[in-house]
C-alpha positions in Angstrom: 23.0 -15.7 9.0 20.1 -14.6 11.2 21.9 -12.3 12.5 22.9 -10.4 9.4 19.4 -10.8 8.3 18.0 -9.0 10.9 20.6 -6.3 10.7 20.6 -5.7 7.5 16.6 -5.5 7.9 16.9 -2.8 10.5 19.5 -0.7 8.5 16.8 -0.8 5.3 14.2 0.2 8.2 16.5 3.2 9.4 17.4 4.4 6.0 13.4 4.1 4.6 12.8 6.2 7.3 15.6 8.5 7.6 14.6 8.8 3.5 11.0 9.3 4.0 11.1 12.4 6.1 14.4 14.2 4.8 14.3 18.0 4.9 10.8 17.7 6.4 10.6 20.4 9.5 8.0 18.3 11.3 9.4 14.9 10.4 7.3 11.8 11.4 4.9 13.7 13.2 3.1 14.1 9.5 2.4 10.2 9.3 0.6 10.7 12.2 -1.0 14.2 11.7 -3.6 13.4 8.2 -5.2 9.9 9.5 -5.5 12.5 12.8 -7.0 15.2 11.8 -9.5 13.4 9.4 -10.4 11.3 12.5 -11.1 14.6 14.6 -12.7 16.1 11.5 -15.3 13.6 11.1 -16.0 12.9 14.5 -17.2 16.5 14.6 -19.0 16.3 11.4 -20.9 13.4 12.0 -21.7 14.4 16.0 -22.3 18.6 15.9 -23.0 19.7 11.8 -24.9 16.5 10.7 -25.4 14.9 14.1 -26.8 11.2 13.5 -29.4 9.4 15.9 -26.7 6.8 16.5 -24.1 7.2 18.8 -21.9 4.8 17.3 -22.3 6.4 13.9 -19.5 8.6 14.1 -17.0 6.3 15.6 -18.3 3.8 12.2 -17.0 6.4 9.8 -13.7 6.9 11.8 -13.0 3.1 11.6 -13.3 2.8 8.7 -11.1 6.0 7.7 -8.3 4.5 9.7 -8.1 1.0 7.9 -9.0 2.5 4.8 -5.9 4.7 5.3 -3.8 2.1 5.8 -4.8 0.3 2.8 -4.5 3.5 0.8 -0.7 4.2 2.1 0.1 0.8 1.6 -1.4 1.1 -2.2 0.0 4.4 -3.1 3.6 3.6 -2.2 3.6 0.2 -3.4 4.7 0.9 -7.3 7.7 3.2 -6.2 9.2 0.3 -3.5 11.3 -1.6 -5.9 12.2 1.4 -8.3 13.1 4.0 -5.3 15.8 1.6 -4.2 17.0 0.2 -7.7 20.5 1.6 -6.7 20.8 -0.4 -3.8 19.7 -3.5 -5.3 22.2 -3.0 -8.4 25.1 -2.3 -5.6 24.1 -5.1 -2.9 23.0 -8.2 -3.5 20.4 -8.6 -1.0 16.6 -10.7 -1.2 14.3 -8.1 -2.5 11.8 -9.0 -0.2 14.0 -7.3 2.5 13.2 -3.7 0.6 9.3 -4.7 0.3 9.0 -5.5 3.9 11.3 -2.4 5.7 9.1 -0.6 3.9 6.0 -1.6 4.5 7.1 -1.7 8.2 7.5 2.3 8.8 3.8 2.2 7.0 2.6 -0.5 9.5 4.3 0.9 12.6 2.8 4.6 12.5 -0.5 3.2 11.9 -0.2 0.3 14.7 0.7 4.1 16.9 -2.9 5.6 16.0 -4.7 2.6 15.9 -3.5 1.8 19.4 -4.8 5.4 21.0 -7.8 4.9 18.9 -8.5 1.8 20.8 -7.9 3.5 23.9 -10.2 6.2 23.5 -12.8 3.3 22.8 -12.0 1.7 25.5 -12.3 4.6 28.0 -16.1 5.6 26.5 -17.3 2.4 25.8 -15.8 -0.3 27.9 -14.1 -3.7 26.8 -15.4 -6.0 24.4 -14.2 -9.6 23.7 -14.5 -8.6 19.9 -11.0 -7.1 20.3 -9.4 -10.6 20.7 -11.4 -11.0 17.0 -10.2 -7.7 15.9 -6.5 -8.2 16.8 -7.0 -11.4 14.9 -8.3 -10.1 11.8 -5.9 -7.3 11.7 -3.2 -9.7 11.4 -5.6 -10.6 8.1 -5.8 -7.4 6.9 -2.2 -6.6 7.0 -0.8 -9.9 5.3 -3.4 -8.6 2.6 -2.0 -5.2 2.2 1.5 -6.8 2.5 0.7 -9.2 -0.3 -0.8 -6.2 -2.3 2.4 -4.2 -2.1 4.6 -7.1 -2.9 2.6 -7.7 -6.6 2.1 -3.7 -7.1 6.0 -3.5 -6.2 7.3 -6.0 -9.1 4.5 -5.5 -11.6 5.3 -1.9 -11.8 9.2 -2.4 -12.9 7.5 -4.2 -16.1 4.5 -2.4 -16.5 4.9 1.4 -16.0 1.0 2.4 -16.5 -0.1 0.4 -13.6 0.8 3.6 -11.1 -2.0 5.1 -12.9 -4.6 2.5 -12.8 -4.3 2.2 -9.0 -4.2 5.6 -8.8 -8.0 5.6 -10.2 -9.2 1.9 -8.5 -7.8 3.7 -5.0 -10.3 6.8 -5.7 -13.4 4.1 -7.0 -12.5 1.6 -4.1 -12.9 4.8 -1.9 -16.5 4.9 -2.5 -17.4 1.3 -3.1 -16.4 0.7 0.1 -17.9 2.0 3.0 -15.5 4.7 4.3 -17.6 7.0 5.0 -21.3 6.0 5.0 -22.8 3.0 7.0 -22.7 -0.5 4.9 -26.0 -1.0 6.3 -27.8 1.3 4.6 -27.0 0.2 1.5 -29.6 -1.5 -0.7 -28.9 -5.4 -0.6 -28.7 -5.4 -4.1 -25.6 -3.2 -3.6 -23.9 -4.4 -1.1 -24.2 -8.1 -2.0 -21.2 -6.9 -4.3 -19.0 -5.9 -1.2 -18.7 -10.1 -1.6 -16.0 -9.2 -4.6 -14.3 -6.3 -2.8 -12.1 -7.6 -0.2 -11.3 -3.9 1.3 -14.9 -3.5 1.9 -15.3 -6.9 3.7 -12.5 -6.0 5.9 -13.8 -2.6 6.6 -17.0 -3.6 7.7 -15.9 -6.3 9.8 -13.9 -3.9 11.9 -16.8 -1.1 12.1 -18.8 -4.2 13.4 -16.0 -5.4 15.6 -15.4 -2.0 17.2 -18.7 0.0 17.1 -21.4 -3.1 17.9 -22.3 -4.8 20.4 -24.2 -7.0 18.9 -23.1 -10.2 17.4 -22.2 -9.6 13.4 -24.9 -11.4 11.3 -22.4 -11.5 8.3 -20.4 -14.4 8.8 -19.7 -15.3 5.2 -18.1 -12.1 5.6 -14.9 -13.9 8.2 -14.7 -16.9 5.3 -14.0 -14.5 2.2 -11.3 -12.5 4.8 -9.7 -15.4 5.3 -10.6 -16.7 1.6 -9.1 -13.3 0.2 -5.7 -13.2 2.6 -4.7 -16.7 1.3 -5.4 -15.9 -2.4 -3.9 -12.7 -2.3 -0.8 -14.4 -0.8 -0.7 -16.7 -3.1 -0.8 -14.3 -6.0 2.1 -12.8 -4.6 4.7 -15.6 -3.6 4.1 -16.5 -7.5 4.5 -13.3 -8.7 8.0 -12.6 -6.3 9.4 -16.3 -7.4 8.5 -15.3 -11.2 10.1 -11.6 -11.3 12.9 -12.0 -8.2 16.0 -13.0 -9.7 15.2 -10.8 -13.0 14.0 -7.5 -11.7 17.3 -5.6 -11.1 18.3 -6.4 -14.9 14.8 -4.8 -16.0 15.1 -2.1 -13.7 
């Protein structure tokens, strides 16, 4: 049974891919290219047009463009998951999770590819920090939340058709409540005592801190609502996939 599980896994895997980058001349080269290019793009930016006192600066922006990214693939393809492959699902009878998870796995596996050379390049300029072990840990965090998100968008959307475009506009406000592009810490406390109810922006700034400071983080509430927000998240999602599971292909 394993067996055929893990199989049928990796023929879902194949074909999402196979799907994803049909008729395209440069193929999977443009999952890596935009999160790329934006990365080179702001390094310049922030280091020769609007050069900033702090070194680190620039490599703060770029970490949190490349998790932000993530999150925003992971988002943006999540309402389309169960629907793209309702054909499938009507001929085979296979556990829908299996679609969800091949899926989010091509996301996951381009982005594990830039976020590994990003780590190298931080590595070669500015040595080896223990915070990576931390880092590697809380990535693990991050993902099962993005998972979890894309399971709920996934079988919300088969019901509720509108929701495409209310992510479409919390991705764009979520963009700027977080800080993508602009250092948390300047942000009036006022302010960013609300990154407390944005779980993207706690993860965010935990892996600029992780990756850009030596110093230790004096946020640590900040580790307990990861952790708080992963769980919850999860949760949310098991009972929405046990609600809608056995029911979806007949609403489809």
């Amino acid at each position: 049974m394993l067996v055929n599980r893990y199989d049928l896994f990796i023929n879902l895997f194949r074909k999402e891919l196979k799907i994803r980058y049909m008729g395209s001349w440069l193929g999977v080269i443009w999952s890596l290219l935009p999160p790329t290019l934006f990365a080179i793009f702001y390094t310049f930016l922030f280091t020769y047009i609007l050069p900033l006192k702090d070194r680190a600066n620039p490599l703060l922006v770029v970490t949190g463009y490349l998790h932000w990214y993530f999150f925003a693939q992971v988002v943006s393809q999540g309402c389309d998951i169960l629907i793209s492959n309702s054909w499938l699902m009507k001929k085979v009878d296979i556990p829908k999770i299996f679609i969800n998870i091949s899926t989010f796995c091509v996301t996951f596996f381009f982005w594990v590819l830039i976020i590994f050379f990003y780590l190298l390049y931080i590595f070669f300029n500015f040595g080896f920090s223990l915070f990576v072990i931390y880092y590697l840990l809380f990535v693990v965090l991050y993902v099962s939340f993005c998972f979890s998100i894309s399971v709920i968008l996934s079988f919300l959307y088969v019901s509720f058709r509108d929701l495409r475009y209310i992510t479409d506009v919390l991705l764009q406000a979520l963009f700027w409540l977080s800080p993508v592009v602009y250092n948390w810490r300047s942000v009036p406390e006022l302010f960013s005592n609300f990154y407390y109810f944005n779980p993207v922006a706690i993860f965010i700034v935990i892996f600029q801190e992780m990756l850009t400071s030596s110093a230790p983080f004096d946020k640590p509430i900040y580790f307990i609502l990861a952790i708080g927000y992963t769980i919850l998240v999860g949760l949310i999602a098991y009972f929405i996939y046990q609600t809608k599971k056995d029911t979806v292909v007949e609403v489809i």
